[in-house]
N, C-alpha and C positions, 0 to 999 in steps of 0.2 A: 563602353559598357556603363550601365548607370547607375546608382546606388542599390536600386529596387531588384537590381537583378544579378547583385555581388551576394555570394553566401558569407556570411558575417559566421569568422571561423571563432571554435569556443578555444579557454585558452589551452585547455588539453592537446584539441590539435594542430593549435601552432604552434606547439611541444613534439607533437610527434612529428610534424611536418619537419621544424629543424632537424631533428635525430634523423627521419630517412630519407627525406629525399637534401638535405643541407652538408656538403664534406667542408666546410668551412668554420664550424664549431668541432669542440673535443669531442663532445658526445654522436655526433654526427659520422665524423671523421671513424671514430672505434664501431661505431655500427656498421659501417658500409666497409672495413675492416673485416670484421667478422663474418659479415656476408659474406664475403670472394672466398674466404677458406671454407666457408660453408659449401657452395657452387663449387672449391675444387674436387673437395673430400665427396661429393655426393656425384660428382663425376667419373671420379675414379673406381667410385663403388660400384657405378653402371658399366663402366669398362674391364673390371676385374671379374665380375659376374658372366661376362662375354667367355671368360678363358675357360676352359673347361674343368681343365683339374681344379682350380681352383674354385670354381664353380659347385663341383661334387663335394671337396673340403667342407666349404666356409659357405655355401649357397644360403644357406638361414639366416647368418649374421648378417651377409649383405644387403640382403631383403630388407631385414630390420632397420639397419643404418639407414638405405636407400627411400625407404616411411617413414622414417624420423624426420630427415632433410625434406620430404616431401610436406609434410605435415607444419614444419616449420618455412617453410618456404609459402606455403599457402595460408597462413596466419600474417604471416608479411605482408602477402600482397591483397589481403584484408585491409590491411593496418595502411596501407598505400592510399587506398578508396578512401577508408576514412579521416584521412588526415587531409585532404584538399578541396577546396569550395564546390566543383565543378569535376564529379569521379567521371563521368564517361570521358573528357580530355584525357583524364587518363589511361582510360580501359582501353580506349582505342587509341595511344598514343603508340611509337615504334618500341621502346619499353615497357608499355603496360602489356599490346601484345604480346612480348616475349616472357614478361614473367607469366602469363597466363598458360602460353603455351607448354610451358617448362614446367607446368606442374600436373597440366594433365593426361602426360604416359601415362603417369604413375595410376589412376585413377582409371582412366581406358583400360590399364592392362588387368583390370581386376574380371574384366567381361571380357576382353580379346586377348588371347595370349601372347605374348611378346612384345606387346608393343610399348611395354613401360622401358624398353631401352633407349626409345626417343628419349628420355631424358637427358640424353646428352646436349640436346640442346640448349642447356642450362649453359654450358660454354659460355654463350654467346654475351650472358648478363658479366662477362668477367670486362666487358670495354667500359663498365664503367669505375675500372680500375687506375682509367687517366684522369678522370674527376676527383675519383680519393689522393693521389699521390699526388694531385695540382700539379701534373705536367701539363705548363701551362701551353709550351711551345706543341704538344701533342694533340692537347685539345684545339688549337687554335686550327692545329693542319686537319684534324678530325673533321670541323665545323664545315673547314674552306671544304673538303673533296665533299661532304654531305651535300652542301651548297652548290656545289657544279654538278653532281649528278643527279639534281633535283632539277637543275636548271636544262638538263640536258637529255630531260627522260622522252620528250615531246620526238625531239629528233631525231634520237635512238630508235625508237617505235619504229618511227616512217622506215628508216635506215634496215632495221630488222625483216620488217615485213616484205621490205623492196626484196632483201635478200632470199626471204622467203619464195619468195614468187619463183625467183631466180633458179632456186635449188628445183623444183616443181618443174621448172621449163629443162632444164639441163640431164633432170634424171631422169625427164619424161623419152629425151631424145637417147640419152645410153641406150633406155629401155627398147629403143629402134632400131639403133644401130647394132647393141651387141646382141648375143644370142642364150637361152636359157641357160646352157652348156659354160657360161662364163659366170653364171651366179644372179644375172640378170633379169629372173624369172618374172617378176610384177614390178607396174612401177611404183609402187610404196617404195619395194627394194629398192631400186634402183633410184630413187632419193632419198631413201638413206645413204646409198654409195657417193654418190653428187656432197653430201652436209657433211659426210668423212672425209671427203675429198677435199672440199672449197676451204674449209677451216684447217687444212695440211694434218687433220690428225691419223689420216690413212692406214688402220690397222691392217688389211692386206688377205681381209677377207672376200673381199670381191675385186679382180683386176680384169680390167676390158683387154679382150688376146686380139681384134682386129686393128690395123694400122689407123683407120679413122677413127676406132675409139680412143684409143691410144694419143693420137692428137689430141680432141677433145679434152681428156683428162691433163692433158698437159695446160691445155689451156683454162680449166677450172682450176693448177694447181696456182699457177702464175695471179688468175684473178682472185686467188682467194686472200695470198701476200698484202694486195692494195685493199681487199675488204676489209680486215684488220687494223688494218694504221685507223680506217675511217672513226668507228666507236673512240679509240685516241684520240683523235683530230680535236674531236666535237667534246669530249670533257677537259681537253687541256685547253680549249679557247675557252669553257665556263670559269675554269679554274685559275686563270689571268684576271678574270674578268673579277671574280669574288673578293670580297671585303674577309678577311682574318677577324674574327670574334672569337677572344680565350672568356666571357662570361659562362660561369657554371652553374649563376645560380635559376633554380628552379621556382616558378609564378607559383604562390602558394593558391590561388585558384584553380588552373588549369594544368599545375606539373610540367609545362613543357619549357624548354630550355631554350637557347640557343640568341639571348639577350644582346644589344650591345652593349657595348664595355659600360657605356656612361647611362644606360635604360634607367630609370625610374617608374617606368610603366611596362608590362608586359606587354609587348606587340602585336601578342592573339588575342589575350582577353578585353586589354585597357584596365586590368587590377591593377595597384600599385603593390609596385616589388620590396 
């Protein structure tokens, strides 16, 4: 990247950049602290509002709490934006999405009812609780599996889709073989009884009562065993394959992470770190 096209950060917000996206400094370190109890407490307010009595009780204070966390949660991820050279990196990075997402239940459910319970998704911001507590050895296995199944997503696809086919030709023939009287009235149904089958989750709503269907299924139950390992196979060869990175610190341009140990230049952008 070239001078002309680095945003030249004021010093405010390579102030606020240390404090939020930085666990390496004091002040840093106690904000992304506060965070997580933040993200618990605003989690648990959307899951104790689920309970009913509870709900009738205390429904108003929850609400309130539940706008508080939202309102500060979306001044955060404000504060995010404006502290990095290059904000869409991070709008659309795998954490920008999720803080985005995580705060707009709250906001949808003001026009659609219910659905500020998606909040719970906020969970998800608590991983970056191995960054605050500099486990180092956690982060590093973090990076490695992020790494093999990035590396791995190409083959999975094909691997999925193949299976896909599979389920389609398998449930198309139950649908042949057995009769309506066995559950097996269309064949939508009747792959979906094939994808309950092949994957061994078989809840036992639909069973073929003829001898050849019966075979069949034995034989979709057996090939479903070895489709399984396969998705294994294909991320445990990436995951040999992957280099260990414990770097946590984040590109004050573009927010994203995942540096080598000895980087002095961000690998996305070309900023210097």
């Amino acid at each position: 990247m070239s001078e002309s096209e680095k945003t030249i950060l004021k010093p405010w917000q390579i102030k606020l950049h240390e404090i939020i996206f930085e666990a390496d400094t004091k002040a840093g370190k106690w904000f992304d602290i506060l965070l997580l109890w933040a993200i618990l407490l605003s989690v648990a307010a959307v899951m104790l509002e689920s309970v009913e009595s509870i709900s009738t009780q205390y429904g108003n204070e929850l609400r309130i709490i539940e706008w508080s966390f939202t309102i500060i949660f979306t001044f955060e991820y404000i504060a995010r934006i404006l502290s990095v050279g290059k904000p869409l990196k991070y709008i659309f990075s795998f954490y920008g999405i999720i803080d985005l997402v995580s705060i707009l239940p709250s906001f949808i459910g003001v026009f659609v009812s219910g659905t500020h319970t998606l909040s719970i998704i906020r969970s998800i911001r608590l991983l970056r609780v191995f960054r605050i507590l500099k486990l180092v050895r956690f982060i590093g296995e973090a990076n490695l599996l992020a790494k093999a199944l990035k590396a791995s997503r190409a083959k999975i696809t094909v691997f999925l889709f193949a299976v896909l086919s599979l389920t389609f030709i398998l449930g198309t023939i139950m649908y042949l073989i057995e009769s309506p009287e066995a559950g097996f009235t269309s064949i939508p149904r009747s792959i979906y009884w094939a994808i309950v089958t092949l994957t061994t989750v078989g809840y036992g709503d639909i069973a073929p009562q003829t001898i050849l269907g019966q075979t069949l299924a034995s034989i979709i139950m057996i090939i479903g065993y070895a489709i399984i390992a396969v998705p294994t196979g294909i991320v445990s060869s990436e995951i040999a394959k992957a280099k260990v990175h414990t770097n946590t610190q984040a590109c004050p341009q573009c927010s994203l992470e995942g540096h080598d140990d000895d980087a002095k230049h961000c690998k996305f952008c070309g900023s210097e770190l």
